[in-house]
Backbone as CSV, one residue per row, in Angstrom:
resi,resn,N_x,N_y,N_z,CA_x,CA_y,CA_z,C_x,C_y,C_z
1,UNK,-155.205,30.228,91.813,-154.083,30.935,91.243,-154.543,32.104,90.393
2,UNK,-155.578,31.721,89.626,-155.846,33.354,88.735,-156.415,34.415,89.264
3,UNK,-157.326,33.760,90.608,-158.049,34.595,91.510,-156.912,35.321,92.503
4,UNK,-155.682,34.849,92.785,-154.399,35.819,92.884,-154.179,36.377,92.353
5,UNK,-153.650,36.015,90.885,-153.505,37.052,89.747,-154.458,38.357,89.891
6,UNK,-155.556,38.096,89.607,-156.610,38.798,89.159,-156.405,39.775,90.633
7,UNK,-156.656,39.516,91.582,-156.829,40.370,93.022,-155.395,41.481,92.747
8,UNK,-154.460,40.568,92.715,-152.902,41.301,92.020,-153.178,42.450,91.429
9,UNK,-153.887,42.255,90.122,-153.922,43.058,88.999,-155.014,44.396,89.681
10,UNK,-155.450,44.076,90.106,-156.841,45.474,90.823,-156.092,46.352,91.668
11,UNK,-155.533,45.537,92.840,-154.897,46.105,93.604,-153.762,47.376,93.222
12,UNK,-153.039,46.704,91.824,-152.102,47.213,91.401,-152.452,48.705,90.588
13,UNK,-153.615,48.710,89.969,-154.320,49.398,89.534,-155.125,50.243,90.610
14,UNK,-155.665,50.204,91.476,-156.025,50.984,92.756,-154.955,51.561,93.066
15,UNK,-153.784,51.456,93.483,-153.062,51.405,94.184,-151.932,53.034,92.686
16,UNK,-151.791,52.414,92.136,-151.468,53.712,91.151,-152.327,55.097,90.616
17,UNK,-153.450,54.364,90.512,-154.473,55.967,90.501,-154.744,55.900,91.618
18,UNK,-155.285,55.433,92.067,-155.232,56.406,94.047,-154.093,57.632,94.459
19,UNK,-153.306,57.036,94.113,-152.081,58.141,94.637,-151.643,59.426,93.439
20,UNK,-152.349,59.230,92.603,-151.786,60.480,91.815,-152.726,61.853,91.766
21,UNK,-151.075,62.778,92.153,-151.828,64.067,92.492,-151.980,64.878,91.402
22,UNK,-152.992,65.918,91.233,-152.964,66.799,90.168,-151.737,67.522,90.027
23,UNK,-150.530,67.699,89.037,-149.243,67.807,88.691,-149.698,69.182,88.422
24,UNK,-150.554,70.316,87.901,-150.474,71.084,87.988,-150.721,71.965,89.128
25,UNK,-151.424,71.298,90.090,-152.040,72.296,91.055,-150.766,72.229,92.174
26,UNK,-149.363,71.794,91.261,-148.178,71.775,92.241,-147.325,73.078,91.913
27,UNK,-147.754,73.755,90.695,-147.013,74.197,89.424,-147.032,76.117,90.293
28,UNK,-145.754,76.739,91.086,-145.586,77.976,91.853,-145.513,78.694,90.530
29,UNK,-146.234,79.818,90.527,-146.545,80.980,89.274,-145.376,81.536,89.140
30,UNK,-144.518,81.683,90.794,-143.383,82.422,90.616,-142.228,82.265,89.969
31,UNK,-142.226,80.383,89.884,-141.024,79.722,89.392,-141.344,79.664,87.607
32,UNK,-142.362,79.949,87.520,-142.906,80.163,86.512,-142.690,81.202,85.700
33,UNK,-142.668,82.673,86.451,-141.996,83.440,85.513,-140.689,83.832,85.864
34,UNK,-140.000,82.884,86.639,-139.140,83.579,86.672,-138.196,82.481,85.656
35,UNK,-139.023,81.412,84.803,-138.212,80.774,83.596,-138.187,81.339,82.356
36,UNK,-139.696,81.673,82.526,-139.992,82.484,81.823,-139.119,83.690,81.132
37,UNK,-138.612,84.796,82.059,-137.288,85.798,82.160,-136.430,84.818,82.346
38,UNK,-135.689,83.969,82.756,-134.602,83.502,81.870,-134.466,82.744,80.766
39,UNK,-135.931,82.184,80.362,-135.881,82.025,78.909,-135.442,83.062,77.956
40,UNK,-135.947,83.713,77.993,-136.029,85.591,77.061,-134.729,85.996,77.313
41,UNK,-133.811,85.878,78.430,-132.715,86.405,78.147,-131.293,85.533,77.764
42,UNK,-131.752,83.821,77.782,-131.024,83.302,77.823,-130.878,83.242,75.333
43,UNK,-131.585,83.706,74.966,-131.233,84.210,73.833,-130.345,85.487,73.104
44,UNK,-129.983,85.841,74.328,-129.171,87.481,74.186,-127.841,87.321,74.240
45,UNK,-127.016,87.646,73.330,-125.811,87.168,73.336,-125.024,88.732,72.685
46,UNK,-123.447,88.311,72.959,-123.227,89.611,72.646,-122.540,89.622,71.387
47,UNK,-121.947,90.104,70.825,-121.276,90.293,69.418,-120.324,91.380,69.385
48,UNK,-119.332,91.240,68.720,-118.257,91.848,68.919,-117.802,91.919,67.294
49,UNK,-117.389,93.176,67.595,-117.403,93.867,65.756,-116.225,94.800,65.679
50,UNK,-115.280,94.334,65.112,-114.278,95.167,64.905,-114.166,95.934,63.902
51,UNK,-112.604,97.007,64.009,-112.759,97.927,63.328,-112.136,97.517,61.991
52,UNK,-111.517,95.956,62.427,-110.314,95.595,61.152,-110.514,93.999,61.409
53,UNK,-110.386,93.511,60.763,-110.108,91.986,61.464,-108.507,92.068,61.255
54,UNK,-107.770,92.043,60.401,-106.587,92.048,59.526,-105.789,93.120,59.774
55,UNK,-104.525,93.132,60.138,-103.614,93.986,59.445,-102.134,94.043,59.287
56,UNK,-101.987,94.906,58.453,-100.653,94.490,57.600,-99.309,95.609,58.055
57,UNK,-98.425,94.801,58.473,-97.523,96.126,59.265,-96.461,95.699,57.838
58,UNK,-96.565,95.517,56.913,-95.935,96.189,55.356,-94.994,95.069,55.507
59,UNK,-93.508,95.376,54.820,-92.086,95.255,54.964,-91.725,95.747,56.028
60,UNK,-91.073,94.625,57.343,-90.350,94.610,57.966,-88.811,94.097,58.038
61,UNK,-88.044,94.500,58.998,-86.628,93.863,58.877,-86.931,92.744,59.852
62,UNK,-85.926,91.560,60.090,-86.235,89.871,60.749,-85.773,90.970,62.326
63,UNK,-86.445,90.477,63.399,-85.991,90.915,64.423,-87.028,91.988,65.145
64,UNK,-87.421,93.008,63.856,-88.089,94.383,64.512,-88.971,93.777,65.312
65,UNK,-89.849,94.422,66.332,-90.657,94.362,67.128,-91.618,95.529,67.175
66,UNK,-92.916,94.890,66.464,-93.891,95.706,66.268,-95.361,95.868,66.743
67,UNK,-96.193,96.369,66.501,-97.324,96.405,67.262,-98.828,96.760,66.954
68,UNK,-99.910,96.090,66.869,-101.091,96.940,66.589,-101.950,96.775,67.598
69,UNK,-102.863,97.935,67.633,-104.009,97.881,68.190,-105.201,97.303,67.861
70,UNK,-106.043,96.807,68.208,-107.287,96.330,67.135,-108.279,96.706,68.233
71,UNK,-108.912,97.822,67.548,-110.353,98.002,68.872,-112.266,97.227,67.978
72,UNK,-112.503,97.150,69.071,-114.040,96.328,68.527,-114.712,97.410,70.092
73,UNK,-115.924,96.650,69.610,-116.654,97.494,70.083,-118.138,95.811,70.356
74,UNK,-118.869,96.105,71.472,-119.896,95.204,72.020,-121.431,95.823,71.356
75,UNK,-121.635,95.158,69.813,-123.132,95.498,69.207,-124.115,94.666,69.950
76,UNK,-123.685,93.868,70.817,-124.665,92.536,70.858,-125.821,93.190,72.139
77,UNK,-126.076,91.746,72.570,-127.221,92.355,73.375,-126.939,91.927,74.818
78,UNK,-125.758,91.423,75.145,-125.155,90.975,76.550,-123.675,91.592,76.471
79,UNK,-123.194,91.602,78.240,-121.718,91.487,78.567,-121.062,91.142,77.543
80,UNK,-119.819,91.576,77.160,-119.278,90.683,76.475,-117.686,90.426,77.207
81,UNK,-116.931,89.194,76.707,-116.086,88.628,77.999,-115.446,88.248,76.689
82,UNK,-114.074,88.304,76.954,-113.444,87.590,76.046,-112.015,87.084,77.285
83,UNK,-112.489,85.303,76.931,-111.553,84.951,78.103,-110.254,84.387,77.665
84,UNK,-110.096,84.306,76.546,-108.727,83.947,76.181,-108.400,84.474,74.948
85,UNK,-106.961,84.650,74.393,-106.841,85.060,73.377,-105.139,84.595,72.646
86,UNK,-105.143,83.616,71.775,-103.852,82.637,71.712,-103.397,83.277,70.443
87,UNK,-101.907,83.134,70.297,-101.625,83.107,68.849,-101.118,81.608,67.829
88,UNK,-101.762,81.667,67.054,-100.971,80.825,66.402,-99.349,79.964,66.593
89,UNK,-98.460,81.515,67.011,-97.371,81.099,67.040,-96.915,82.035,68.447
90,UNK,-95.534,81.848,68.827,-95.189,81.800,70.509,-94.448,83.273,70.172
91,UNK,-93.828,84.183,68.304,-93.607,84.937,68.116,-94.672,86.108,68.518
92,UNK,-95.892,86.064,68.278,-97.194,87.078,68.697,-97.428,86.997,70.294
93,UNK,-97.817,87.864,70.467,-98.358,88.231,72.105,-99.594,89.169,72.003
94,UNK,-101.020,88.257,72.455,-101.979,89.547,72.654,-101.628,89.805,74.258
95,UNK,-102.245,91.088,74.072,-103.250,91.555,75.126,-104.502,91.844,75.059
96,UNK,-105.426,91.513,75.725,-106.482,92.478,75.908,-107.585,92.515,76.945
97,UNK,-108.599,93.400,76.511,-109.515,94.009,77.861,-110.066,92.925,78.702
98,UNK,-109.648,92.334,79.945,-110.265,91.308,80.871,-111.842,91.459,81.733
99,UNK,-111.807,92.903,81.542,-113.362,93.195,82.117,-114.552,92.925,81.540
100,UNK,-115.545,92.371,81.801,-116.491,92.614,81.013,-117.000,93.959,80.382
101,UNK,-117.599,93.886,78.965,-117.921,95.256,77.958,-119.257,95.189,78.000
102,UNK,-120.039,95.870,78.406,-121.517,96.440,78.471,-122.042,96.378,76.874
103,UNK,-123.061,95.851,76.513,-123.927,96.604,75.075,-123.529,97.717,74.927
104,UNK,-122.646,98.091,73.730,-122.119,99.413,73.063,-121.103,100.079,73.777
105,UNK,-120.622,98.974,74.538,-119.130,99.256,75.261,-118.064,99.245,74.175
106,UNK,-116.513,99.597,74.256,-115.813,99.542,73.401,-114.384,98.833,74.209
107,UNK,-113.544,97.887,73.539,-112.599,97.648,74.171,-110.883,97.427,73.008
108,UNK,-110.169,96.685,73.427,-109.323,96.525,72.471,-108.330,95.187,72.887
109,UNK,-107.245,95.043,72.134,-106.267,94.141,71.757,-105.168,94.284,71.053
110,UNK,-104.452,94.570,72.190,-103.071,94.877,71.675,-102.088,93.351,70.729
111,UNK,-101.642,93.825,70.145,-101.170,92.260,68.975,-99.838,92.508,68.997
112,UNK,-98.963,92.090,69.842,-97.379,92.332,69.674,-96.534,91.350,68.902
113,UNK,-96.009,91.615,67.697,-95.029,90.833,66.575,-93.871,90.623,67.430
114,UNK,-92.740,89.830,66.688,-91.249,90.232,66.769,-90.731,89.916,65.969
115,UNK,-91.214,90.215,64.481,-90.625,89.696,63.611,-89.826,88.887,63.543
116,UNK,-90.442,87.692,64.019,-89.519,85.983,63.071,-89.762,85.538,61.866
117,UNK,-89.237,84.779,61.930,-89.233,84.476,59.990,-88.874,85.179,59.040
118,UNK,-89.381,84.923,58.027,-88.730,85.303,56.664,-89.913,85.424,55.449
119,UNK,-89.468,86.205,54.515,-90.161,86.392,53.700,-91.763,86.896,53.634
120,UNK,-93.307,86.486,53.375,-94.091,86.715,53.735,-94.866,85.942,55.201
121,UNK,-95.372,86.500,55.758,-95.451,85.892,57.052,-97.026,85.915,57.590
122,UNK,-98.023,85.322,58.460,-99.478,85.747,58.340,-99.511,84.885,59.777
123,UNK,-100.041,85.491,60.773,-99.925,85.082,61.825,-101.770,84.868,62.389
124,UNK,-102.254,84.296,62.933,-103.994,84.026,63.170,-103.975,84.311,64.733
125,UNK,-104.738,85.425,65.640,-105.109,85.395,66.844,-106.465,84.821,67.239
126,UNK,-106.510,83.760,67.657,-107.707,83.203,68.051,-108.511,83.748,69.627
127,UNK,-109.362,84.525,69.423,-109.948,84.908,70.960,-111.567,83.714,71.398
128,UNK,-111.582,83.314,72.813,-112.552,82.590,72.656,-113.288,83.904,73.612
129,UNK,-114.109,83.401,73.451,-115.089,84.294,73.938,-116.720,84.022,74.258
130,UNK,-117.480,84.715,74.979,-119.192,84.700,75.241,-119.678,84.725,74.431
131,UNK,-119.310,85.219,72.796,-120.710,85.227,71.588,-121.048,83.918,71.651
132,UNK,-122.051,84.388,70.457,-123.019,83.085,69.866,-121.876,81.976,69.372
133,UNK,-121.266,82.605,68.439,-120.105,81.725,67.963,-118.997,81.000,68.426
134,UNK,-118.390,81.349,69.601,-117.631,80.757,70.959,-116.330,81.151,70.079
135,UNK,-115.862,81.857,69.275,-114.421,82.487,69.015,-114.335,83.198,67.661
136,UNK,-113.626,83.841,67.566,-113.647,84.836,66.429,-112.025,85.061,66.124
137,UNK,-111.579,85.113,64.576,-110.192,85.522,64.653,-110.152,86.567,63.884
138,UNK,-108.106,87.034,64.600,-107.731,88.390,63.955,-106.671,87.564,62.750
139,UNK,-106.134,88.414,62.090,-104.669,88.097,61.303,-103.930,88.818,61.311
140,UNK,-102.701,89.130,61.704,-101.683,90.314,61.447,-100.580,89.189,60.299
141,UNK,-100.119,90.179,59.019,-99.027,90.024,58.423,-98.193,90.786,58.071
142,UNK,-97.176,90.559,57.803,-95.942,91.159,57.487,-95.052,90.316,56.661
143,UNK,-94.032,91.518,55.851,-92.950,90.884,54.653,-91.613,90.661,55.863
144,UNK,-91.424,90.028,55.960,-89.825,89.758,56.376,-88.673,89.775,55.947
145,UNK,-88.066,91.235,56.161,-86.698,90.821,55.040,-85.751,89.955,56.073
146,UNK,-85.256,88.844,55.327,-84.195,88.221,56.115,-83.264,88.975,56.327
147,UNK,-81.985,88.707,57.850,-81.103,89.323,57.893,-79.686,89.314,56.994
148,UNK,-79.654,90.300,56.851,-78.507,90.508,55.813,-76.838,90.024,56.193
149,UNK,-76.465,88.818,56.001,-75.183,88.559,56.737,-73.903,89.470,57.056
150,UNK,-73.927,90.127,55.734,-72.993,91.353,56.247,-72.715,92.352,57.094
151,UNK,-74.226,92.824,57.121,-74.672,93.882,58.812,-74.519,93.194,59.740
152,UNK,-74.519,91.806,59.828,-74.464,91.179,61.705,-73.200,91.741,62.409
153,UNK,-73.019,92.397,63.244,-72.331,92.221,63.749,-71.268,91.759,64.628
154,UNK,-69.646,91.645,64.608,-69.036,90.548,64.656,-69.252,89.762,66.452
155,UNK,-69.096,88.435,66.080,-69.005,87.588,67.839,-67.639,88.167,67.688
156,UNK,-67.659,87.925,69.277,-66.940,87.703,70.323,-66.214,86.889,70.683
């Protein structure tokens, strides 16, 4: 029985270094640099830098329908993509640029209000996007004057 064992144990040991091949002399130079270059670029990201984060369309009346532009511009070091862009609330509507922006490309985002609510008001556009950071936000606010019951004009 141990003289099984023992024959076992050699065999098992022959039988694993025998078969092992030199792991580098498997190793293609080409696949090699070509991780290499996507290592190095897989650190390049783009960044997006606006001209405002914020802005303030003052005192409005409840109802108006207003509008800003917000342009940024691509400092980073890749494409930049911005694939979605939500508001806070169902009153705001972005738009903006769906193409990709080149390093030192420039694009924008249109921010459409309709004045709801009342009083002071602060609305958050969330864009997700390709940076490092995976989203960045805007704010548009505005004063809301409520509507004045007397100006409504009469139903029907």
């Amino acid at each position: 029985m141990k003289k099984s064992i023992l024959l076992l144990a050699v065999l098992s040991v022959f039988a694993f270094s025998s078969c092992k091949d030199n792991a580098a002399d498997k190793v293609n130079e080409e696949n090699v640099a070509a991780a290499a270059d996507r290592d190095a670029e897989s650190g390049k990201f783009p960044k997006i830098t606006f001209e405002e984060s914020q802005y303030d369309f003052g005192t409005i009346d409840k109802g108006t329908h207003v509008e800003h532009l917000f342009k940024f511009k691509n400092t980073g070091d890749a494409p930049l993509m911005i694939v979605n862009a939500k508001s806070s609330c169902g009153c705001t509507v972005p738009e903006w640029t769906k193409d990709p922006i080149a390093p030192g490309g420039e694009g924008e985002l249109l921010v459409k209000f309709d004045g709801s609510g009342q009083n002071q008001v602060s609305k958050t556009i969330t864009l997700t996007t390709n940076t490092e950071a995976g989203t960045e936000s805007l704010v548009i606010k505005a004063f809301v004057n409520p509507t004045n019951p007397t100006t409504k004009a009469p139903t029907s």
